[in-house]
Each structure stands twice: as structure tokens, then as C-alpha cells.
C-alpha positions in Angstrom: -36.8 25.0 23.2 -33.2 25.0 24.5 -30.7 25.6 22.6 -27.9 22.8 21.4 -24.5 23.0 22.1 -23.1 24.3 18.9 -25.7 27.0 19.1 -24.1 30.4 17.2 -21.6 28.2 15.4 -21.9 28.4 11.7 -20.5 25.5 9.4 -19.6 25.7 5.2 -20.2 22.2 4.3 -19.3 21.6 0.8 -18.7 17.3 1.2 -20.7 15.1 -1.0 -21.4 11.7 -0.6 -21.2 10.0 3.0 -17.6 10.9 4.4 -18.2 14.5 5.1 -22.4 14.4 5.2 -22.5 12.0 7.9 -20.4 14.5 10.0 -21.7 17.6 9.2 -25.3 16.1 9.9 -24.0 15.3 13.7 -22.9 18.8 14.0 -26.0 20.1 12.4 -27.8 18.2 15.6 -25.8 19.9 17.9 -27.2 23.3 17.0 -24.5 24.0 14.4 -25.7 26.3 11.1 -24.9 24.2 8.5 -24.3 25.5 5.2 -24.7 22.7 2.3 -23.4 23.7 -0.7 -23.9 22.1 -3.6 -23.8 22.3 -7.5 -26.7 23.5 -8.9 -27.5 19.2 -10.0 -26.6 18.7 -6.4 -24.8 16.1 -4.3 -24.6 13.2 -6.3 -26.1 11.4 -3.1 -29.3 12.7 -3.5 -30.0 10.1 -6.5 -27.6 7.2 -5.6 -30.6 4.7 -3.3 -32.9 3.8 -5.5 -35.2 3.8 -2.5 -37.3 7.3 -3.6 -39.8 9.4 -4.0 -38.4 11.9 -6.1 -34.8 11.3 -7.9 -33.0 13.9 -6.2 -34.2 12.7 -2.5 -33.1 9.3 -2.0 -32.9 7.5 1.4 -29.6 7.7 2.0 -29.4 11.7 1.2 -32.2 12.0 3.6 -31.0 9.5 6.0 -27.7 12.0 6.3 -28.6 16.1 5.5 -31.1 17.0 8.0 -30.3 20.2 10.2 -28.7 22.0 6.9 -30.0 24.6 4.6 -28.8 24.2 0.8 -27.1 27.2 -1.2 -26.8 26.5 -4.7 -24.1 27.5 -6.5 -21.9 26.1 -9.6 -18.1 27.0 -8.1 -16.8 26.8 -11.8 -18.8 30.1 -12.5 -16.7 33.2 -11.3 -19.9 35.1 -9.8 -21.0 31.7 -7.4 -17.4 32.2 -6.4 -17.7 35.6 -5.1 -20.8 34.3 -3.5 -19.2 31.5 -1.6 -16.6 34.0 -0.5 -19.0 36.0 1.1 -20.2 33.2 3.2 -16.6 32.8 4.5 -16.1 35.5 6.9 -19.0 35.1 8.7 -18.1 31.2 9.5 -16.2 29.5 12.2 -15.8 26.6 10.4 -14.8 25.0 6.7 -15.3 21.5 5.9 -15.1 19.7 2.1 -14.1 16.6 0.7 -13.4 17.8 -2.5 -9.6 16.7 -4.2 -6.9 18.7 -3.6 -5.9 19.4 -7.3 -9.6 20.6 -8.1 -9.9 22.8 -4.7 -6.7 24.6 -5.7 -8.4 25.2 -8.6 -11.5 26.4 -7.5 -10.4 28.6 -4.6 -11.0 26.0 -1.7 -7.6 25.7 -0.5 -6.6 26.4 2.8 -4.1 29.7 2.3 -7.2 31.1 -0.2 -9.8 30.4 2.5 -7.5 31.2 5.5 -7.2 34.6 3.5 -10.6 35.6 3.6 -11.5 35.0 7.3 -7.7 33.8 9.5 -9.8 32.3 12.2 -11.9 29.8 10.6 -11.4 26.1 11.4 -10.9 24.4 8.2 -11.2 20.5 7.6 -10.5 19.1 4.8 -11.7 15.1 4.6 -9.7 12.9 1.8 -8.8 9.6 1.2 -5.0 9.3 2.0 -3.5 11.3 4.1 -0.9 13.8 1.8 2.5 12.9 3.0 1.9 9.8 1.5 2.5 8.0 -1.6 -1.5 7.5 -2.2 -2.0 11.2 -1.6 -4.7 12.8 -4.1 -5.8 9.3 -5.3 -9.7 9.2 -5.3 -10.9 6.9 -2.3 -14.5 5.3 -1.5 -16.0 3.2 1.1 -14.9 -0.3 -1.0 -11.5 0.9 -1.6 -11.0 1.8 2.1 -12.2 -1.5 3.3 -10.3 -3.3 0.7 -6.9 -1.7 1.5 -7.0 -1.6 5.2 -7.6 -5.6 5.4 -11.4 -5.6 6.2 -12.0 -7.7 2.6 -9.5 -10.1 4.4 -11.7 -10.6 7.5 -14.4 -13.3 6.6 -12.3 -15.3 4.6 -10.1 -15.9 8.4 -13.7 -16.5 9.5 -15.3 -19.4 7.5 -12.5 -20.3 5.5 -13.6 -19.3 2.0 -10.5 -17.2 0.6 -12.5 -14.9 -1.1 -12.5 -11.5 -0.2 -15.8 -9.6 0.8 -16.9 -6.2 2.0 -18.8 -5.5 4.9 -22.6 -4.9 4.0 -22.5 -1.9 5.1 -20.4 1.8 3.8 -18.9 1.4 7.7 -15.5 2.9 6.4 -17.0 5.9 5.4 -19.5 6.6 8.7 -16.5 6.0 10.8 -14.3 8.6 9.4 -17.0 10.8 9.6 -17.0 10.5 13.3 -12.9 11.6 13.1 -14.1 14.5 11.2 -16.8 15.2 14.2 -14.0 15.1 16.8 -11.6 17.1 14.4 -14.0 19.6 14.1 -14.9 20.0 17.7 -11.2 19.8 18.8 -10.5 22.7 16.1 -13.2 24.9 17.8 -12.2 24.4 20.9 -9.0 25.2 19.9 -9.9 28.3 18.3 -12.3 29.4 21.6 -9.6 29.5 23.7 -6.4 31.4 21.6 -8.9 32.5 18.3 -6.7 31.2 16.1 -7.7 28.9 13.2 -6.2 26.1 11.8 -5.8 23.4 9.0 -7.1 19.6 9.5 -7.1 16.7 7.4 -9.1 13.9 8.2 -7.9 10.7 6.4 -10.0 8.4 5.3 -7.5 5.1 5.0 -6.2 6.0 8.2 -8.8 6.9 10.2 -10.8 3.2 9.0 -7.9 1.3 9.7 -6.8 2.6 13.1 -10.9 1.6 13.7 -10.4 -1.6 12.0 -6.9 -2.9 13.5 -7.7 -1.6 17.8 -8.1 -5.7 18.5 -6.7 -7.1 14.9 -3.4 -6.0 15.2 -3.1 -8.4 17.5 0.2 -10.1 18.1 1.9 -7.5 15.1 1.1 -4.7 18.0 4.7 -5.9 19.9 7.7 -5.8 17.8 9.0 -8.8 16.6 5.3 -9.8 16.8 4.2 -12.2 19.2 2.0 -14.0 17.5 -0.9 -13.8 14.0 -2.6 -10.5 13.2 -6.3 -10.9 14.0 -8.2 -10.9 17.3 -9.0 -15.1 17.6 -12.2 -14.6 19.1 -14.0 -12.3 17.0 -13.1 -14.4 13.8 -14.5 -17.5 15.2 -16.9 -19.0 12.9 -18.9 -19.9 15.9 -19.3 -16.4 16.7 -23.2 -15.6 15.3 -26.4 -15.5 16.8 -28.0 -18.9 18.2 -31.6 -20.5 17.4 -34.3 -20.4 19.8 -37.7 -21.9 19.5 -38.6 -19.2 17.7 -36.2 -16.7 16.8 -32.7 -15.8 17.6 -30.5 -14.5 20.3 -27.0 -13.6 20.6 -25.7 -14.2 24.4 -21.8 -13.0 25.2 -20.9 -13.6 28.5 -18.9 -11.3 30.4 -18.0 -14.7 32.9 -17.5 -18.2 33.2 -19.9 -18.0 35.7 -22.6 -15.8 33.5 -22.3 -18.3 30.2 -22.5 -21.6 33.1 -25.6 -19.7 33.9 -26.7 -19.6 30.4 -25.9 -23.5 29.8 -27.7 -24.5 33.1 -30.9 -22.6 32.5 -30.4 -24.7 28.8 -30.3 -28.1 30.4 -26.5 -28.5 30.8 -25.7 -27.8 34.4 -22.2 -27.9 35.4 -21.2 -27.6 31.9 -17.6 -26.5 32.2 -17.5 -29.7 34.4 -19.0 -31.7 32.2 -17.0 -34.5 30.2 -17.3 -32.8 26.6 -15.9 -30.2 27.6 -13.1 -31.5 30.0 -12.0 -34.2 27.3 -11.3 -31.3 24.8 -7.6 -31.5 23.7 -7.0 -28.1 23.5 -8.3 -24.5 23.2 -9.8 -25.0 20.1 -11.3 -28.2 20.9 -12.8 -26.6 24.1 -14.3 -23.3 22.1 -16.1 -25.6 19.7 -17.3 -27.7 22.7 -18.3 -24.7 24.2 -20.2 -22.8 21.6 -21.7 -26.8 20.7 -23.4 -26.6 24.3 -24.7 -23.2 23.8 -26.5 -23.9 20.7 -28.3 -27.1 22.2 -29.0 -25.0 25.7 -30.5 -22.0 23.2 -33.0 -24.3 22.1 -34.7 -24.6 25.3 -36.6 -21.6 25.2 -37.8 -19.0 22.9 -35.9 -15.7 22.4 -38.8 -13.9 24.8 -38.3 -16.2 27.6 -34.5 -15.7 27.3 -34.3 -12.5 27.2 -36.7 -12.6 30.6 -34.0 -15.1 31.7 -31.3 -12.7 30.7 -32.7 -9.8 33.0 -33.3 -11.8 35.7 -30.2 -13.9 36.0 -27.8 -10.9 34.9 -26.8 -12.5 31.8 -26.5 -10.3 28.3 -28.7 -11.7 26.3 -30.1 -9.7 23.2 -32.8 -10.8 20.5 -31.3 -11.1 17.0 -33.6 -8.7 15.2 -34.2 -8.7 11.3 -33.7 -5.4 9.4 -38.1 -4.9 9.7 -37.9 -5.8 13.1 -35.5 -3.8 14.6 -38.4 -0.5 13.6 -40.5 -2.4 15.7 -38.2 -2.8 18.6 -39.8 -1.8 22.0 -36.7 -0.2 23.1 -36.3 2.3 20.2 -39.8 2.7 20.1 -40.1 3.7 24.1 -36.9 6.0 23.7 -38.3 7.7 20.4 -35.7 6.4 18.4 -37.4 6.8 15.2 -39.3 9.9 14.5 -41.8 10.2 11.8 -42.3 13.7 10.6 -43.9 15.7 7.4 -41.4 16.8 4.7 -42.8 20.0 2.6 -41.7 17.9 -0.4 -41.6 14.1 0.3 -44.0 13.9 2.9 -44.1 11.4 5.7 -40.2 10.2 6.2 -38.7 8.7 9.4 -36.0 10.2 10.7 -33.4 8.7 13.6 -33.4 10.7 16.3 -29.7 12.2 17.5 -28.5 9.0 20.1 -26.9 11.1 22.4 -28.5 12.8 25.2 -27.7 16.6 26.7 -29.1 17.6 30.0 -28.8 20.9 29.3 -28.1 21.6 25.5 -29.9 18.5 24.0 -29.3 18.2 20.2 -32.2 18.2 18.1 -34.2 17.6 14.7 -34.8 21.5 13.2 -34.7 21.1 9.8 -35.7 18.8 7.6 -33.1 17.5 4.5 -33.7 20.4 1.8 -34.0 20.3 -1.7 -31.7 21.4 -3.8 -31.3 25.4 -3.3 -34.0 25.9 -1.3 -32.0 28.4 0.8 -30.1 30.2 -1.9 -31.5 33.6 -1.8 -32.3 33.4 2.1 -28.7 32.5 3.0 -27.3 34.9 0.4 -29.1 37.6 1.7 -28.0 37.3 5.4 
């Protein structure tokens, strides 16, 4: 079996939670030794989902620790310690998202680290970035979303002020893939001079950089030219459309692709078309507009139009339910989801790694462990 392409690198993970897991995991797929380690009760993922077989396996942990092996050890205890520190110098890389106060405390800063093996790539992932004034404070995927302005999206959408959260910990799977990058960069780095280096991923900034690439908007000239948020995506109209049976979600790259659309619908020469030509304004013409595509959806079911899609050139998607999209024929052709046999939880599925290597493909090798079921391997390397 080839190799991937962090083959021979070997990674101390010591994040909890998502920010940090997620990322490690990715590397872990590249061929990356991952080292998780844990306290002795383990990550307090493990038992978070209530989705479970066993309390200290839940979805989520499983969904984001495969490719690692799990070393044990409670880093308040002098002798784990001196075990940890052993693990050090034969790394190439350091990653945690513990708080800075507490890793001072425990020997996880960078200088104590750096100390023990100069070369190592060390990432540290928090919640503020520490030349600032929320430096230190505790941060999780709702306070992230809430403080960058994501809470404030849906209320510009369908005018309920209420602030909401995305259904979804999206704040903290993002920063996870600055932490990939970070890493990667760092390595690079250190193949080419050997030198090592200090890197702090922050959360807050690393969601909101993500969040604000088309909702800064008019703030991104100075004076501003016109209202933070990107019009189009915060149209109300903007959701999937009904079918005769199901739903589809159609964005049109062209006039010419969404007239396309309309015509195969029942509206020829929409744009045209008196509705849409006696609209006042721009507003008045999107409504019109997004009014014609409902009423041309409804010609045909979501199968025919995603036929109509392919052969027309027009982006069409089905709108899949959660259940549905594990029957998807696309996933399903590509492997996406992999069922496989866990020595402890039996039959899971697993999501295959998306991205494809000609030559160095990354890979499932290990299954998510249990809680120091590596230890005395690891230890003994």
C-alpha cells in the first residue's frame, strides 16, 4: 500500500474537543503518526454525542480521532511528565489547545518544549489571538460564532431580530483547517532551514476572516461604500425550490443558464416577460425572479431536473435530507462512506479522506482508539 504524504512525520496531539481533533485527524490521513494524548478519563469528546455505544466512544469522537494511537497519561503527575518528555525529541511536530496559564504550568509552553527538541514545529490552537485584549479567555464554537457576527446573519435574512447559531460547530472545523495549513507550512519551513518554530492558530480570527471573505462587503473600502453583508446570500429567497417530489437548489452561473431553467419550467423568455420588466427596482426584480423559479420548479420532479441540469449545462443539485444524503449515488460510487469493524464498537462508518493523491493517497489505518490503548506500545518505542 503506498505510502501518504506525511509518511515518517510524527505528531504530539494533545487538543481536546473539535478545534485541534479535526486537524490532527486530517494529518493523521496524510500518513502522519499521530500521538493522542489524553488524561487517563480521556478527551471529554469522547462522551459529549449522546449517539453511542459505549460512553467513552461517541459519534463525534469517532467521527474525528481515526489515524491516532492514544497514550494515556495524567500531566498533573510528575512521572506522566517525564513520560511525555520522552515523546518530544523524537517528534517533528507539537500541537495542543490547552490554555496558556495551565500549559505554563504543566510544562507545555513553547521555551519548555523548544528545550527539549529545538526543531520541532509547535502549534498552539486558542481562542483569541494573545496580543489581544480577549487573550487567555476560554472560547467554543458558540462563542466564536456569536462574536464574529455569524448569530447576526439570519436575522438580516428573514427579518426576525433574534440571533441564532449555525446548526452546525462550523467555527470550530474551520479553524481546524488554519491549524492543517499552519502545520504544513511549519514543516515545510523546518525541511528546508531545520529550524522550528512557534504558531498560534486563533480561533476568533481564523472564523471571522472565513465568515467576513463576502460580508465585509461595502466596510472592505475605507469610508465604506456601502452595508456590511453580501446582498445576495442573505436573500430570504435564497433556499431550495419544490419539485413534484422533492427539492432542488438551481444557482445559475448566467442569465442565459437561469432563462434556461425558466423555459424548460414553462416561462420562456422570462427576463422578457412583463413581470419581470415592470419591476421597479432591483429588489422588485429579484423577488420577480426567484417568484418565476419556484413556479418553473414545479414542472418536473427533482430526477427529471437534475437530467435537465446535465443535459442543458445548468447546476442543478437535489436538496438531500440528512438520511438521504448516505444514500446518495455519488458518495456511494466514489466510496465516500466506508463501513468498517472497530475491535470495540463494531460496525462504524467512517468518511473517507475527500482529497485524492496520485501518488501518496491519504488513507484510513487506524481505527479511533480507546482510551490508552497504545500506552505501553508508544512508551516503549
Amino acid at each position: 500500500m503506498a505510502k501518504g504524504p506525511l509518511d515518517g512525520i510524527r505528531i504530539l496531539d494533545l487538543t481536546s474537543f473539535i478545534f485541534g481533533p479535526y486537524a490532527t485527524q486530517i494529518l493523521g490521513d496524510l500518513g502522519a503518526d499521530v500521538i493522542k494524548v489524553e488524561a487517563p478519563e480521556g478527551d471529554r469528546q469522547r462522551s459529549v454525542a449522546r449517539a453511542a455505544k459505549n460512553p467513552d466512544m461517541g459519534s463525534i469522537f469517532m467521527a474525528l480521532n481515526r489515524n491516532k494511537r492514544s497514550v494515556a497519561l495524567d500531566l498533573k503527575q510528575e512521572a506522566d511528565r517525564a513520560r511525555l518528555a520522552a515523546l518530544v525529541p523524537g517528534a517533528q511536530a507539537f500541537i495542543h489547545n490547552v490554555r496558556a496559564d495551565a500549559a505554563q504550568r504543566l510544562g507545555l509552553d513553547y521555551e519548555s518544549v523548544a528545550k527539549l527538541n529545538p526543531s520541532i514545529v509547535y502549534v498552539h490552537c486558542v481562542g483569541f489571538g494573545s496580543d489581544g485584549p480577549y487573550a487567555g479567555r476560554q472560547a467554543f464554537d458558540d462563542l466564536v460564532q456569536a462574536a464574529s457576527g455569524a448569530s447576526d446573519l439570519l436575522p438580516r435574512v428573514d427579518g426576525n431580530s433574534e440571533k441564532r447559531l449555525f446548526p452546525s460547530y462550523v467555527a470550530d472545523k474551520v479553524s481546524s483547517l488554519h491549524a492543517v495549513y499552519a502545520v504544513l507550512a511549519a514543516l515545510f519551513h523546518r525541511e528546508r532551514t531545520g529550524e522550528g518554530q512557534f504558531v498560534e492558530v486563533p480561533m476568533f480570527e481564523s472564523f471571522t476572516s472565513f465568515l467576513l471573505a463576502e460580508h465585509l462587503a461595502g466596510a472592505t473600502f475605507e469610508p465604506p461604500v456601502s452595508h456590511m453583508g453580501y446582498t445576495p446570500a442573505l436573500t430570504a429567497d435564497r433556499k431550495p425550490l419544490k419539485t413534484k417530489n422533492g427539492d432542488i437548489v438551481m444557482q445559475s452561473p448566467s442569465r442565459a443558464a437561469s432563462a434556461k431553467f425558466l423555459e424548460l419550467g414553462g416561462i420562456p423568455n422570462a427576463y422578457e416577460s412583463e413581470r419581470f420588466a415592470a419591476a421597479p427596482d432591483s429588489k422588485a426584480k429579484i423577488a420577480a425572479y426567484y417568484a418565476m423559479l419556484r413556479e418553473a420548479a414545479l414542472a418536473h420532479t427533482a430526477n427529471e431536473w437534475m437530467e435537465l441540469g446535465r443535459e442543458h449545462h445548468i447546476p442543478i443539485m437535489r436538496a438531500n435530507t440528512l438520511e438521504e444524503v448516505l444514500a446518495d449515488p455519488h458518495l456511494n460510487a466514489v466510496g465516500f462512506f466506508e463501513l468498517r469493524e472497530h475491535p470495540g464498537e463494531g460496525t462504524w462508518r467512517a468518511m473517507k479522506p475527500p482529497v485524492k493523491f496520485s501518488k501518496t493517497p491519504a488513507s484510513i489505518r487506524h481505527d479511533p482508539p480507546r482510551i490508552g490503548e497504545n500506552t505501553d506500545q508508544i512508551i516503549k518505542e
